[in-house]
KEGU-580332 format. One record per residue (C-alpha): x negated, y negated, z; residue number from 0. Coordinates in nm, 3 decimals. Each point is the difference from the previous one (the first is absolute). Layout:
X, Y, Z, NUM;
...
END
This chain:
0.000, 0.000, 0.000, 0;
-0.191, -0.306, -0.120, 1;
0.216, -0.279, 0.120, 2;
0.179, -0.012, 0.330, 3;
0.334, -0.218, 0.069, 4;
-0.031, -0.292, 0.256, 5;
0.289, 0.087, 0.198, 6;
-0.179, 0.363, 0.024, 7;
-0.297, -0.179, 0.158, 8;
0.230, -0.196, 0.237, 9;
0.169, 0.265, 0.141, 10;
-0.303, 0.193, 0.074, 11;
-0.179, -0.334, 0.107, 12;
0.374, -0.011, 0.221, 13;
-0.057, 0.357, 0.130, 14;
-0.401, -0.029, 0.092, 15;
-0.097, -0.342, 0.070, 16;
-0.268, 0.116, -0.239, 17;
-0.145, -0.332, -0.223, 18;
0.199, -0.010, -0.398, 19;
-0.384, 0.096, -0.148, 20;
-0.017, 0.326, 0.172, 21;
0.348, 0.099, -0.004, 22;
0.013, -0.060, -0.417, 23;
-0.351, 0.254, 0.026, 24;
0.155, 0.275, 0.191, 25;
0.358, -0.057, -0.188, 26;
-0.217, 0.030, -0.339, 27;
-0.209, 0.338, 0.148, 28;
0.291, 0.122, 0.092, 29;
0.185, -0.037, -0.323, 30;
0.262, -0.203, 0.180, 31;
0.112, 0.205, 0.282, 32;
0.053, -0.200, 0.293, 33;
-0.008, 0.283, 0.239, 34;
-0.360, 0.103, -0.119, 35;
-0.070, -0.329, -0.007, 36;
0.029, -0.080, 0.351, 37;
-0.229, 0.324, 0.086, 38;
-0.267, -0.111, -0.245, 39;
0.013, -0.357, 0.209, 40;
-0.003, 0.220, 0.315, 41;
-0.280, 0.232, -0.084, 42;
-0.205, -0.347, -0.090, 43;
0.118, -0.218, 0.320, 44;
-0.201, 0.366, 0.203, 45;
-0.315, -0.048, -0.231, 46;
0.029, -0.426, 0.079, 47;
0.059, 0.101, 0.338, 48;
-0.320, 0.225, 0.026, 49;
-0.232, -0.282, -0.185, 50;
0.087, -0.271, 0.288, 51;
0.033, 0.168, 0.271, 52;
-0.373, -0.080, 0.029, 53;
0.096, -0.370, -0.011, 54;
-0.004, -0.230, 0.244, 55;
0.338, -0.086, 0.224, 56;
-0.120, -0.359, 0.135, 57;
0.343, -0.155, 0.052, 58;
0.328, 0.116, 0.061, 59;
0.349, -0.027, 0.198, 60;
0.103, 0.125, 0.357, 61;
0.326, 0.088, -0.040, 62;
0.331, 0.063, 0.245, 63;
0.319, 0.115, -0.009, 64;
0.231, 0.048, 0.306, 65;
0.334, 0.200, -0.045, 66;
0.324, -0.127, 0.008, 67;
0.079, 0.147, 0.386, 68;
-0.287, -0.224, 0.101, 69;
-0.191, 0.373, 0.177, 70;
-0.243, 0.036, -0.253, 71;
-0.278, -0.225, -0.132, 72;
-0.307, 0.066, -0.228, 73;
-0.289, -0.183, -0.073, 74;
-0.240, 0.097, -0.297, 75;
-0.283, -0.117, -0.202, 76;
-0.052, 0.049, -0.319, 77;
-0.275, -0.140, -0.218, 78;
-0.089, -0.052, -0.364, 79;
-0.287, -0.192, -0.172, 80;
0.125, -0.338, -0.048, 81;
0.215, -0.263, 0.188, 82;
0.229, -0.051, -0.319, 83;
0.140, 0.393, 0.001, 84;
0.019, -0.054, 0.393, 85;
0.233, -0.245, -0.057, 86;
0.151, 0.188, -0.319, 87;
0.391, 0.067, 0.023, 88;
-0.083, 0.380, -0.068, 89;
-0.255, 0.014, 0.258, 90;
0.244, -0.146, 0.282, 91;
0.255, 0.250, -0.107, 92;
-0.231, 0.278, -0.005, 93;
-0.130, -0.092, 0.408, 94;
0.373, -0.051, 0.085, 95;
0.105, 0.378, -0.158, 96;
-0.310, 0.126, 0.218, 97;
0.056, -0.146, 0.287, 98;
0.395, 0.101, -0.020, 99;
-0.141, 0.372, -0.065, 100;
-0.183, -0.026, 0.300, 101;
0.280, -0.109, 0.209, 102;
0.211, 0.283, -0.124, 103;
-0.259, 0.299, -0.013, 104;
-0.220, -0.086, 0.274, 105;
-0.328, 0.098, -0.103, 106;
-0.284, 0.148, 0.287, 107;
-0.228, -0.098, -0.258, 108;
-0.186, -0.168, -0.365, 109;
-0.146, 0.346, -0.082, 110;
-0.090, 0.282, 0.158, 111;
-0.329, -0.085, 0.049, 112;
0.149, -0.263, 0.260, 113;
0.114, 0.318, 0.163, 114;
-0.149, 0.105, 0.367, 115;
-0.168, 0.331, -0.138, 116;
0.106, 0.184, 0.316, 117;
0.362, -0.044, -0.090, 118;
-0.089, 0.120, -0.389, 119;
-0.160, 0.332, 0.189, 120;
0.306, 0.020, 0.222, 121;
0.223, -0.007, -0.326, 122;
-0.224, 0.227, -0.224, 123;
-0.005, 0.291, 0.358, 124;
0.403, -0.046, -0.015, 125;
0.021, 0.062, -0.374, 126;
-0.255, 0.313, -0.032, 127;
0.167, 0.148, 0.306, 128;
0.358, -0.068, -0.186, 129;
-0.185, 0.188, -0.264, 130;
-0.134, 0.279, 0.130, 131;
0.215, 0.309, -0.163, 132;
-0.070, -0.172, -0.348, 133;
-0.257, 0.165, -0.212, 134;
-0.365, -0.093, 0.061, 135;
-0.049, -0.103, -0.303, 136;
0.283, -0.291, -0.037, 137;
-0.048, -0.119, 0.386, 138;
-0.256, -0.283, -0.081, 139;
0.224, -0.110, -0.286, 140;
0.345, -0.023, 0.237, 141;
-0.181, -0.136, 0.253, 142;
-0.176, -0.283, -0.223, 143;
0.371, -0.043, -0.161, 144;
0.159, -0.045, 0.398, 145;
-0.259, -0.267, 0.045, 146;
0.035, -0.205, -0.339, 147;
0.378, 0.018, 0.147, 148;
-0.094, -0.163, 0.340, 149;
-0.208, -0.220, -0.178, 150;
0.282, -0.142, -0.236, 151;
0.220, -0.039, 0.339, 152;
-0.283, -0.184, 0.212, 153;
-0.210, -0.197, -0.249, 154;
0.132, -0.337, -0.143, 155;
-0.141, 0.063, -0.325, 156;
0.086, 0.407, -0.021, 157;
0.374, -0.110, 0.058, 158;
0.297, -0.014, -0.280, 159;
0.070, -0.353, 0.014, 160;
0.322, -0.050, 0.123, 161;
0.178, -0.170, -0.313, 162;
-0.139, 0.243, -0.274, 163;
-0.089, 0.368, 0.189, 164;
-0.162, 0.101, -0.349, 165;
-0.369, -0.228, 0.071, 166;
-0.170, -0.050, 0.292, 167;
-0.133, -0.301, 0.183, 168;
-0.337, 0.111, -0.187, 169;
0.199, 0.036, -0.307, 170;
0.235, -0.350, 0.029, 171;
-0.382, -0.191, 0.079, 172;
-0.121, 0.136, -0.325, 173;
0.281, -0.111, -0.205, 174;
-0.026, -0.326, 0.165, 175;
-0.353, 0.028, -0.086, 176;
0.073, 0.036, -0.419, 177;
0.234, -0.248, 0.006, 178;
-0.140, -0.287, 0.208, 179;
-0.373, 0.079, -0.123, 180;
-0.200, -0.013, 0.290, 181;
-0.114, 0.244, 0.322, 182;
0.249, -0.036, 0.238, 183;
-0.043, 0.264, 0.353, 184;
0.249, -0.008, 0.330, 185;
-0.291, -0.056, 0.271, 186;
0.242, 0.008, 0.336, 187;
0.324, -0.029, 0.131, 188;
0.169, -0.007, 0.358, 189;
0.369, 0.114, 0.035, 190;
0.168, -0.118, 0.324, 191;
0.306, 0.139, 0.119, 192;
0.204, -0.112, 0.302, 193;
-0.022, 0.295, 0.302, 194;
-0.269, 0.204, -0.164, 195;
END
């Protein structure tokens, strides 16, 4: 397909966020279908992802968001590479979606190398005794499989964010990455919650 309709372009721009140059690129190598499209853009925002994560994050935002019962209140901080995306419209809704995921799924953690490693060994002794009838051989690999499962309850960035359970925090940061073009990395947050 050599030439691809503007109002094609739009609605992919409309569904990504994705810049009119790129979207017309990945419309064209994908002969027009929007739905291949959008993973061609998706594949690429991973690869953009990788190259900056090397890049500086020098400025930023700390964000908040307190619920509507007035119980729960989160602070985060976020940073990117410049003061103009800090200030970017995108950027503010992307800390205000985090911090309302944190206020909702209540992480322990950013990773699970922010993890106490006694409480990883704790987990890992529960799961291989859960496991212990299983064959030998497949033990390691349910037991690995229980912990990625933890993991993606505890961590922040392991979770299914709350508004789209198909990506990640990891996952929503590096589409935010491919669209708004620079390193951006969740560095801390604090959730407060009346009686706890």
């Amino acid at each position: 397909m050599s030439d691809i309709d503007a109002k094609t372009v739009a609605e992919l721009r409309k569904k990504t966020g994705v810049g009119m140059m790129e979207c017309k690129k990945a419309l064209r190598e994908s002969e027009g279908d929007i739905e291949n499209a959008i993973d061609l853009l998706r594949k690429r925002g991973v690869q953009m992802a990788a190259k900056r994560s090397g890049r500086a994050t020098t400025q930023g935002w700390v964000g908040s968001y307190v619920h509507s019962n007035g119980k729960i209140g989160v602070i985060v901080e976020v940073l990117c590479e410049t003061d103009f995306v800090a200030k970017n419209e995108q950027f503010q809704v992307l800390i205000k979606d985090i911090a309302m995921h944190i206020a909702a799924m209540n992480p322990s953690a950013l990773t699970p190398d922010e993890l106490d490693p006694q409480l990883i060994a704790r987990e890992r002794e529960i799961y291989t005794e859960q496991v212990k009838e299983k064959p030998e051989n497949i033990r390691g690999n349910i037991v690995e499989g229980k912990l990625q499962k933890y993991y993606s309850e505890v961590c922040l960035m392991n979770q299914a964010f709350i508004k789209d359970d198909k990506k990640s925090i990891q996952q929503l940061l590096t589409d935010a990455i491919a669209v708004i073009g620079e390193n951006i990395q969740i560095t801390c947050f604090h959730r407060i919650q009346i009686g706890e």
